[in-house]
C-alpha positions as CSV (number, residue, x, y, z in Angstrom):
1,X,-29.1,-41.7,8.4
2,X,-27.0,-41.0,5.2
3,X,-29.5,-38.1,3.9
4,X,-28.8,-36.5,7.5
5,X,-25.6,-37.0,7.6
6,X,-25.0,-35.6,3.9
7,X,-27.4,-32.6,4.9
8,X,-25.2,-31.4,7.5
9,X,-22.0,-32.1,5.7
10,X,-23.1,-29.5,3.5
11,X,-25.2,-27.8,5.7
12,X,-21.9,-27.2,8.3
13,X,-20.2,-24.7,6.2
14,X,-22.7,-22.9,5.6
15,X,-23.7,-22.1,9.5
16,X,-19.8,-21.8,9.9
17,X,-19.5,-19.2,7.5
18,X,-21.7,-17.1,5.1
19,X,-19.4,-16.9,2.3
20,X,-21.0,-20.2,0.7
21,X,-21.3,-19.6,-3.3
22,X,-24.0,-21.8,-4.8
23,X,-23.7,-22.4,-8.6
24,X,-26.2,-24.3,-10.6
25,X,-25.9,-25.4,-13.8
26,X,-28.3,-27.8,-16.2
27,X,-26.4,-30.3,-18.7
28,X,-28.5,-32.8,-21.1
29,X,-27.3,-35.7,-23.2
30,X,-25.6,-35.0,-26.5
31,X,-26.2,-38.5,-27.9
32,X,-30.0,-37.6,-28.8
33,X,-31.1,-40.0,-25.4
34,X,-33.5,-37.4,-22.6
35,X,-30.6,-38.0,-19.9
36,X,-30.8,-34.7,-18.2
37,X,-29.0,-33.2,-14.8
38,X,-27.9,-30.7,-12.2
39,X,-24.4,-30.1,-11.4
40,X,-24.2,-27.9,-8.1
41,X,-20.8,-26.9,-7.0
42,X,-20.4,-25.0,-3.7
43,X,-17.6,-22.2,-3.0
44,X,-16.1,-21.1,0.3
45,X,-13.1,-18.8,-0.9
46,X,-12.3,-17.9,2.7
47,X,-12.1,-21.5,4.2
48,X,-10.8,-22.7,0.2
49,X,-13.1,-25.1,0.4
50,X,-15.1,-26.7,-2.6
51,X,-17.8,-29.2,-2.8
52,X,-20.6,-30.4,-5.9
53,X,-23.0,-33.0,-6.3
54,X,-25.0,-34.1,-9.3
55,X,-29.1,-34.9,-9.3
56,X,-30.5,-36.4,-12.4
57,X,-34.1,-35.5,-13.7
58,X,-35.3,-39.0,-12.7
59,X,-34.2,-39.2,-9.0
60,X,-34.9,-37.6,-6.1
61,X,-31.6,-38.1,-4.7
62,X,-28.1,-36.2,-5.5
63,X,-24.4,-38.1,-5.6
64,X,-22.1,-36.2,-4.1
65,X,-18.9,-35.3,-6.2
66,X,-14.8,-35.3,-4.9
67,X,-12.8,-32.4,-6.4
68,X,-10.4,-34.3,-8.2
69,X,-8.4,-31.7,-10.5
70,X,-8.3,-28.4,-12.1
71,X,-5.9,-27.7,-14.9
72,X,-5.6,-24.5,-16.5
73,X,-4.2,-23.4,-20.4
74,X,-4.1,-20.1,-22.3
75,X,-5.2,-20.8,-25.9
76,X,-4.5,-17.7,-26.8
77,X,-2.9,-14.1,-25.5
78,X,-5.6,-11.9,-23.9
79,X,-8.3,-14.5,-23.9
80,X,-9.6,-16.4,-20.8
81,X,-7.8,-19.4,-19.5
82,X,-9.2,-22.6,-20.3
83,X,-10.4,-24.5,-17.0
84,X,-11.1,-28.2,-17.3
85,X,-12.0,-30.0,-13.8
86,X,-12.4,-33.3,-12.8
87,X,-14.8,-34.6,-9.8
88,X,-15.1,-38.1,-9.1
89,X,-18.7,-39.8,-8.4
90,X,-18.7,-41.5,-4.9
91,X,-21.8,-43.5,-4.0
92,X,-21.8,-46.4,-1.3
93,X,-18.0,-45.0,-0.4
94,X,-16.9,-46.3,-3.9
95,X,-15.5,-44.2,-6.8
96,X,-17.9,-45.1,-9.9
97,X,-17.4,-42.7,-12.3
98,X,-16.1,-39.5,-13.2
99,X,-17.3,-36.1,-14.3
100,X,-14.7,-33.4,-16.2
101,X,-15.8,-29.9,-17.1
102,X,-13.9,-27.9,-19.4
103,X,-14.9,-24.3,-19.5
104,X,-13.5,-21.0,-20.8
105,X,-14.6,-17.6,-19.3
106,X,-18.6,-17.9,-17.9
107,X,-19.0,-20.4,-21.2
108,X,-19.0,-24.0,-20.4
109,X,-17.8,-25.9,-23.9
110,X,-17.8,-29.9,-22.7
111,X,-18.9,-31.9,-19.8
112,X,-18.0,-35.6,-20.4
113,X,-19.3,-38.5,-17.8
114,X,-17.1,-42.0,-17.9
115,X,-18.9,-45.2,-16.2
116,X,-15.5,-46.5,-13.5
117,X,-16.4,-49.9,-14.6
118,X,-17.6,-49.8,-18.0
119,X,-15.3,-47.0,-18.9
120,X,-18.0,-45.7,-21.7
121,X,-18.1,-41.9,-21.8
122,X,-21.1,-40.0,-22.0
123,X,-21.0,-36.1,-23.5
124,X,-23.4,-33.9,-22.2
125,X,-23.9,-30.3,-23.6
126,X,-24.4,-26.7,-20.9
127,X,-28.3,-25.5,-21.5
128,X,-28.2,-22.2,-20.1
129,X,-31.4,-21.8,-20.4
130,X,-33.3,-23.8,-18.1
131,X,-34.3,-22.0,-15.2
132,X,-32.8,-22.9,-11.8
133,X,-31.9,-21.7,-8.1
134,X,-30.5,-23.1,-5.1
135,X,-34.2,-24.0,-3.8
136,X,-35.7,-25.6,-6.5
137,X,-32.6,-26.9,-8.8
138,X,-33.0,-27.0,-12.8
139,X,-36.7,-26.5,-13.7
140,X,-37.0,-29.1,-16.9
């Protein structure tokens, strides 16, 4: 029941409008460990609405993600802003972890994970060059 439900949550705004943006991006550990996942975010500029979920290489299921924050900063005149924005991990209706992206331009520079009870923090570096699509996610 919670797969269907989750599949028409997403599914919804994409029958209810067509300006759905899919991104797909493929992180791995930086610590050395083979901890390896997808981070999909979906777009709707028209409704202003924003979803993402994450799906590690060892599950078949994805953990849908809460917008929590986007905070912007020049570092310097002319250049990109800096972006760095924070979802929050939500699995049985509880918040247990979070994820923060900080990225400058199309370049993603950090993603960091932190464990809600544990509170250890996990970096994880962008590998743009896995293959990956909507349909079949990051090809590892």
């Amino acid at each position: 029941m919670k797969k269907l439900w989750m599949l028409l949550l997403l599914a919804f705004p994409l029958i209810a409008h067509s300006e759905v943006k899919t991104e797909i991006n493929c992180f791995k550990a930086r610590e050395g460990k083979d901890i390896k996942f997808e981070f999909r975010t979906y777009y709707d500029p028209a409704a202003k609405w924003s979803g993402a979920a994450i799906k590690y290489s060892t599950s078949k299921e994805s953990i849908p993600l809460a917008h929590k924050s986007t905070e912007h900063e020049e570092l310097s005149n002319g250049r990109p802003y800096q972006y760095t924005t924070t979802w929050v991990e939500v699995i049985g209706g509880a918040v247990t972890g979070e994820y923060v992206m900080v990225s400058q331009g199309g370049r993603i520079d950090d993603m960091f994970y932190t464990n809600a009870k544990s509170k250890k923090r996990y970096g994880f570096e962008h590998d743009p060059l896995v293959e990956s699509s909507p349909e079949t996610g990051c090809q590892w």
